[in-house]
N, C-alpha and C positions, 0 to 999 in steps of 0.2 A: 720528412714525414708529411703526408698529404693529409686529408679526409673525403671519403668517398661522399656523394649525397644523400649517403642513407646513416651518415657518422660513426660507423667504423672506422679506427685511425688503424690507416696503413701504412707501413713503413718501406721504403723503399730494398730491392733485396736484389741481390744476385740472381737473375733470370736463366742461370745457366743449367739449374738444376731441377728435376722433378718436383723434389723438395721444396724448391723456393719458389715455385709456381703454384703447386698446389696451397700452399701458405698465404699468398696475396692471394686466391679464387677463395677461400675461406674467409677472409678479413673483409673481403669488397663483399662478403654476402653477408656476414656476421654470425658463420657459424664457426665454432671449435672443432678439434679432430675429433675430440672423443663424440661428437654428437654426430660428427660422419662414420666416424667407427660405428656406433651402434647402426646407421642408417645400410651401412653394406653389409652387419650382419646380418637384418632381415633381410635386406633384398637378395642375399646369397644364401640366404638358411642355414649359414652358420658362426660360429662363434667368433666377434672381428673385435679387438681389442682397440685400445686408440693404440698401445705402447705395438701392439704388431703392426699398424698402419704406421707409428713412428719410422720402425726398422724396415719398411719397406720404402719408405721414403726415401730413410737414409743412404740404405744399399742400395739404391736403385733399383729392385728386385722386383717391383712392382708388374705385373699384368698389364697388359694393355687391357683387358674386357675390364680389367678393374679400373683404371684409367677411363673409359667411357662410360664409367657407369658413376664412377665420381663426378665426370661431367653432366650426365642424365639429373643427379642428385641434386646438384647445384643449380640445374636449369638451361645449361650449356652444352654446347657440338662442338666437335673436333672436325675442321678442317684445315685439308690439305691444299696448298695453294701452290701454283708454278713460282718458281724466282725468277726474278725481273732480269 
């Protein structure tokens, strides 16, 4: 376990999954789902639960528009880069 410099303690996680991505970009900013959840219901005008952003996680079910709007939320872009 590390700490970020804004002292959120992050734990290290399996990077393999949506889930566990979107989990550290929460912790390094020091927000909770539920306070993203409420953050994509306005932004999408309608009703976003944290336990529905859970299950989206979990199943990977997730949107991509919802995916860059997670990142708009947090402060961050999605790019795409060549492999080396």
């Amino acid at each position: 376990m590390f700490q970020s410099s804004n002292k959120c303690k992050i734990m290290s996680m399996d990077m393999d999954s949506i889930k566990s991505e979107i989990k550290v970009l929460l912790a390094k900013k020091c927000w909770t789902q539920v306070r993203l959840a409420k953050e994509l219901g306005l932004r999408l005008n309608k009703k976003y639960s944290a336990k529905n952003l859970e299950n989206k996680l979990r199943y990977e079910t997730i949107q991509y528009r919802e995916i860059k709007l997670i990142a708009d939320i947090l402060g961050l872009k999605i790019e795409f880069k060549e492999k080396d």
